[in-house]
C-alpha positions in Angstrom: 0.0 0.0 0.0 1.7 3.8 -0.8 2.0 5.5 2.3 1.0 9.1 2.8 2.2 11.5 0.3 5.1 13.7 0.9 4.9 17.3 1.8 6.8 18.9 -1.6 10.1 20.5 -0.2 10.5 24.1 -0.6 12.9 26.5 -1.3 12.4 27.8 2.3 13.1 24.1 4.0 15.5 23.3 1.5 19.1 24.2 2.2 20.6 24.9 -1.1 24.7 24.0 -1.4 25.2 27.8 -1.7 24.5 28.3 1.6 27.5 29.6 4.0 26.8 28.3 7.5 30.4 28.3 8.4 31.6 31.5 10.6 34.6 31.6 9.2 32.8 31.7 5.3 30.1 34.4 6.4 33.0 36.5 8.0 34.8 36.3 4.8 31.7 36.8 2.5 30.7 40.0 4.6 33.6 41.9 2.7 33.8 39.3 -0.3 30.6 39.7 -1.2 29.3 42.4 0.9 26.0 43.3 1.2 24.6 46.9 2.3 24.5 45.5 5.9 27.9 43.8 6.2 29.1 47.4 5.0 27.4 48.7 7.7 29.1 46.4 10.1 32.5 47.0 8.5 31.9 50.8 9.3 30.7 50.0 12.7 33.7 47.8 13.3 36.3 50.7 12.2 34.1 52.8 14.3 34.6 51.0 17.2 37.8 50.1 16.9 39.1 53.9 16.1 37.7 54.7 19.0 39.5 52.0 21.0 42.8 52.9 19.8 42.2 56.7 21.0 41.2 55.3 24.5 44.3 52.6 24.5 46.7 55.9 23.6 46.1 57.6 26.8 46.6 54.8 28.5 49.7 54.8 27.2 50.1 58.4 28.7 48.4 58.4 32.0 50.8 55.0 32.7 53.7 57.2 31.7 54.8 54.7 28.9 54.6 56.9 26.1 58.2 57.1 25.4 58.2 52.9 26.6 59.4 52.4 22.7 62.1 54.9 22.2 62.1 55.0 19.0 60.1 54.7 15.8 59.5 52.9 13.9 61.2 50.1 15.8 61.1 49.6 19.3 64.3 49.8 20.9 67.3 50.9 18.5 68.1 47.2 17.4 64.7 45.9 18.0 61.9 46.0 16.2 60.1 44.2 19.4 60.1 45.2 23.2 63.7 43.5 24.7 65.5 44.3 27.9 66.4 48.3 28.0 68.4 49.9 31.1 66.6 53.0 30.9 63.2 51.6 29.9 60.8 49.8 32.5 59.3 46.2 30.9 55.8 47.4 31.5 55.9 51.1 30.1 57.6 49.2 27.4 54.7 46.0 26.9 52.1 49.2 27.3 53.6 51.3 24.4 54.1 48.3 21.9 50.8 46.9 22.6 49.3 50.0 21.7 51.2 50.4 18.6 50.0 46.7 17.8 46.1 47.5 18.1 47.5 49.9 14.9 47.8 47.0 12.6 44.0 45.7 13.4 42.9 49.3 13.2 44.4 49.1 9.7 43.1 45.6 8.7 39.3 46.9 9.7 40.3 49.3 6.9 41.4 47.1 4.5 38.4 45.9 5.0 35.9 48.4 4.6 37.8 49.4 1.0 37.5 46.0 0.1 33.9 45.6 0.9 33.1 49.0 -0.6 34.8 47.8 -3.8 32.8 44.8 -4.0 29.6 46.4 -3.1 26.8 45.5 -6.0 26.0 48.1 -7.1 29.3 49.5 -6.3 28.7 53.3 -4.5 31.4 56.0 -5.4 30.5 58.0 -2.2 31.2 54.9 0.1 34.1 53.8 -1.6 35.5 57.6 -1.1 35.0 57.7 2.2 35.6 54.2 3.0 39.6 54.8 1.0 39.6 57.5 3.8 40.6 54.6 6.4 43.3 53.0 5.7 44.6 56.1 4.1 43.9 57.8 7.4 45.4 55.3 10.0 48.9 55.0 8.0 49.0 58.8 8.3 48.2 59.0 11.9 50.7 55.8 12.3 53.5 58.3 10.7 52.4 60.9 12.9 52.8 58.6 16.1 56.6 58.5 14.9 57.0 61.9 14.7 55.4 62.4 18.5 58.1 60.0 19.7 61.1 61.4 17.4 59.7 65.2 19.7 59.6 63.3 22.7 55.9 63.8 23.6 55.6 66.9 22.6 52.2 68.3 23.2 51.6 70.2 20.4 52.3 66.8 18.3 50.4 64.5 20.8 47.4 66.8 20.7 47.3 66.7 17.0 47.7 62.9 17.5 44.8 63.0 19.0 42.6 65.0 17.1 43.7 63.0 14.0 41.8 59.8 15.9 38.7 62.2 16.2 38.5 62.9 12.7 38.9 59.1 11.8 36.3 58.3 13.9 34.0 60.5 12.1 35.0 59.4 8.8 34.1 55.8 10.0 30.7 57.1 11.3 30.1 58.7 7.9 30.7 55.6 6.1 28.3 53.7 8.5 25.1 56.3 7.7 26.3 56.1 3.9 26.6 52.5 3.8 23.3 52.3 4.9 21.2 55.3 3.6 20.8 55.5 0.3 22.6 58.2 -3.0 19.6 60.2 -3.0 19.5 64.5 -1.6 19.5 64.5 1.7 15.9 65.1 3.1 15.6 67.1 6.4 13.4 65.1 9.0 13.1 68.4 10.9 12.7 71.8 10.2 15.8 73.5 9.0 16.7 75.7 11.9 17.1 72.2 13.9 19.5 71.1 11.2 21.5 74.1 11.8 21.4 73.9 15.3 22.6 70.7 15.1 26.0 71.7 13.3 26.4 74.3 15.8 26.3 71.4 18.4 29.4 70.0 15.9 31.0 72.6 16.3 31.1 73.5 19.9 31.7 69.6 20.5 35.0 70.2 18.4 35.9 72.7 20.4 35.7 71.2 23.5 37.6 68.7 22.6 40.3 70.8 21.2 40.1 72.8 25.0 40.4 69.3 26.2 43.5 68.6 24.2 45.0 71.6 25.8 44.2 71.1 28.9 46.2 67.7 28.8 49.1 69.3 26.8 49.2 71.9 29.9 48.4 69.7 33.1 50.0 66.6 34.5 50.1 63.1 32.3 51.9 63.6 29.7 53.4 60.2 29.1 57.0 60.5 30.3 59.1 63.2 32.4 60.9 64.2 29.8 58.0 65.9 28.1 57.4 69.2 28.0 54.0 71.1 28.7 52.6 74.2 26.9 53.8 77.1 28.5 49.7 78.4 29.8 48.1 78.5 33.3 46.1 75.3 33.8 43.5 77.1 35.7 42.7 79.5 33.2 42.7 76.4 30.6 40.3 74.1 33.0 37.7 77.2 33.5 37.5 77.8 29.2 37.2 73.8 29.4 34.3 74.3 31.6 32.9 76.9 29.7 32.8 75.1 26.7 31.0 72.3 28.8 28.4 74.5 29.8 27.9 76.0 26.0 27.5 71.7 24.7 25.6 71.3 27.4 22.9 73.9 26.8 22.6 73.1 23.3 22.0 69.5 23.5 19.6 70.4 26.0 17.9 73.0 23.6 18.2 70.1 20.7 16.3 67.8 22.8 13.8 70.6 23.9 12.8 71.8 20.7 12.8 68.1 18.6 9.7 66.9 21.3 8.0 70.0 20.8 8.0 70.0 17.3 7.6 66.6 17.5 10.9 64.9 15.3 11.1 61.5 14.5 11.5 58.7 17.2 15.5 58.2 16.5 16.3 61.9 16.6 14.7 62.3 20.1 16.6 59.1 21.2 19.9 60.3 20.0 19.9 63.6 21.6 18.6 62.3 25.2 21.5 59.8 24.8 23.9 62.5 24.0 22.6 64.7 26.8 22.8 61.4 29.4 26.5 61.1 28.5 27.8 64.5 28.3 26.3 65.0 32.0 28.1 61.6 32.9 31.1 63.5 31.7 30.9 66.2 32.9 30.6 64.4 36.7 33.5 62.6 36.0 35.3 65.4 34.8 34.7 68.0 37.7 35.8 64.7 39.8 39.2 64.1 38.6 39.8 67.9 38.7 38.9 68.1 42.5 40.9 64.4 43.0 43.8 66.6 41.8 43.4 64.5 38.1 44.4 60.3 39.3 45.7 58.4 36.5 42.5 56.5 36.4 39.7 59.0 35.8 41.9 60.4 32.7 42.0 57.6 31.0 37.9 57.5 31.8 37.1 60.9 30.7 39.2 60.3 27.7 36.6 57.3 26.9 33.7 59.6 27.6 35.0 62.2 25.4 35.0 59.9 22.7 31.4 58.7 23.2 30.2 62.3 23.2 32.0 62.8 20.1 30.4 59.8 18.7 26.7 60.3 20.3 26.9 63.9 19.1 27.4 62.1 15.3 24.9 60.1 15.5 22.5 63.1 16.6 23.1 65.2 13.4 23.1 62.6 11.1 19.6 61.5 12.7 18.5 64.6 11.4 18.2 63.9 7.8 17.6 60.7 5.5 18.4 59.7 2.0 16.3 56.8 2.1 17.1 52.7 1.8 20.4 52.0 0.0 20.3 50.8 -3.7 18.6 47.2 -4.0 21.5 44.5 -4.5 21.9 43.2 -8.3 23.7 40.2 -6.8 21.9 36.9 -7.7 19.7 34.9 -5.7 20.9 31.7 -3.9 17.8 30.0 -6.0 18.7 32.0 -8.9 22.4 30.3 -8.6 21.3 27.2 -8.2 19.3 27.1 -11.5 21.2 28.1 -13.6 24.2 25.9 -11.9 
C-alpha cells in the first residue's frame, strides 16, 4: 500500500549547497561579497575600533609609557620588538608596543571596509570615497605617532595625534550612515533651523575637545618626564574647558527641547537624550578628577567619555536627515544560482 504522500520541499526548507553556514565563510563573504548590511558592520567595526585605539593611547600616557618604545619605527634601536632596555621599564615598554600593535587591526578593519566598498553590487562612489579615507587615514596617523616620539611627547604633536583619531572616527561614522542610507538629496526630518542647530552642536563639540586637548598638553600626564608642557596657566585652561561644557551642554539640552516640541522623529529624540545622558556623565566625571587633583585612572575614563560624546553627538546630526534605503542588490539569488548551476 503507498503510504502518505510527501509534503513537496520548498525552497524555504531546503538548504541549497550555496548556503555559507560556516563562521569563518560568512565573515569572509561580509567583505567578499558584501552586502549593504555587512558594509554597515565594516563601518561600525572601524568605528569602534578607532575609537578603541584613542582610549588605548592615553593609556599609554596616563601610565607614563609613552616614550616605553624609544624609538620609531622600531622599538628599541636594534629591535623592532620590546627587549630588555636599562633606561626603559618592561611594562611602560609592553604598554607602548601593545598600543602600537592595536595599529595593525585598526588598519586591517580598513582594508576591509575598502574591500567591501569595492565589491559592493552596485558598487557606490560616495562609500568607496570615504571608506579609502581609512586605511589612508590610520597610515598617516601611524607616521604621525613617529613623529610624537622622534619630539619626545611633545604636546603640540600628541594633541594633533589625538585630534587625528577624532576625525577618523568621524569618517568611520560617515561611512556607517552612507553604507546604509541610500545616493539620493539629503531630506531634512526636521525643520531647518534644527538642522542648523545641530551643526552648531558640531561645532562646539569640536571645540571642547580641542580645550580638552590643551588642557592635557598643559596639566599633568603627559606620558614621560621628559616631556614638556605648553607654556599656559592650567586654571585659566580648566575654566574655558568648563565653559565650553556648559555652551555643549545647553545646546544639546535645547536640541532635545525643541525636537519633542515640534515633535521629530522617534531616532532623533533618542539620539539627543543619549547625547545629553552622556555628556552630563562626563561632565561628573570630569569635575571629579579635577577636584581628586586629576588620578591616572579618571583620565583615561574621561578620555573614553570624550570619545562617546564625540560619537553620540554624530549620531545626533546625522539623525536629522535621510536619504532613504540603500540601492537594491543586483547580486543573484541563492535560488537563482542554483538554477542556472
Amino acid at each position: 500500500m503507498a503510504g502518505p504522500a510527501g509534503q513537496a520541499h520548498t525552497i524555504d526548507v531546503v538548504k541549497l549547497p550555496t548556503d555559507r553556514p560556516h563562521p569563518l565563510a560568512r565573515f569572509l563573504l561580509s567583505f567578499w561579497a558584501p552586502t549593504a548590511r555587512s558594509m554597515a558592520g565594516w563601518a561600525i567595526a572601524a568605528v569602534v575600533v578607532n575609537a578603541g585605539i584613542t582610549v588605548t593611547g592615553a593609556a599609554v600616557r596616563v601610565t607614563g609609557s609613552g616614550l616605553g618604545c624609544p624609538t620609531w619605527p622600531k622599538c628599541t634601536p636594534d629591535s623592532f620588538v620590546p627587549v630588555p632596555h636599562p633606561e626603559v621599564s618592561p611594562i611602560n615598554m609592553a604598554v607602548e608596543f601593545g598600543n602600537r600593535l592595536l595599529t595593525f587591526l585598526v588598519l586591517a578593519v580598513g582594508f576591509a571596509c575598502v574591500v567591501a566598498a569595492w565589491r559592493l553590487v552596485p558598487r557606490r562612489r560616495s562609500v568607496l570615497l570615504l571608506a579609502l579615507l581609512q586605511p589612508v587615514g590610520i597610515v598617516a596617523q601611524a607616521l604621525w605617532g613617529g613623529l610624537v616620539v622622534r619630539t619626545m611627547l611633545n604636546p603640540f604633536t600628541v594633541g594633533m595625534h589625538f585630534l587625528l583619531s577624532t576625525g577618523l572616527i568621524a569618517a568611520s561614522w560617515m561611512l556607517y550612515r552612507r553604507a546604509s542610507e541610500g545616493d539620493g538629496p539629503a531630506r531634512d526630518l526636521v525643520h531647518r533651523d534644527l538642522r542648523r542647530l545641530g551643526h552648531v552642536l558640531v561645532a562646539a563639540v569640536f571645540a571642547l575637545i580641542v580645550a580638552g586637548v590643551v588642557v592635557t598638553g598643559t596639566g599633568p600626564h603627559s606620558g614621560d618626564v621628559l616631556a614638556s608642557r605648553f607654556d599656559l596657566d592650567i586654571e585659566d585652561m580648566a575654566r574655558l574647558h568648563a565653559d565650553l561644557v556648559y555652551l555643549v551642554v545647553g545646546l544639546t539640552f535645547a536640541l532635545l527641547l525643541a525636537l519633542r516640541v515640534s515633535d521629530a522623529p522617534r531616532p532623533a529624540r533618542r539620539a539627543a537624550l543619549a547625547l545629553l545622558v552622556i555628556e552630563l556623565a562626563q561632565g561628573v566625571i570630569g569635575y571629579t578628577q579635577y577636584f581628586l587633583a586629576v588620578p591616572a585612572f579618571l583620565v583615561g575614563l574621561h578620555v573614553l567619555g570624550s570619545t562617546l560624546v564625540w560619537i553620540a553627538t554624530l549620531r545626533t546630526v546625522t539623525s536629522l536627515r535621510a536619504r532613504g534605503a540603500p540601492p537594491a542588490e543586483a547580486r543573484p539569488s541563492p535560488a537563482e544560482m542554483a538554477a542556472t548551476a
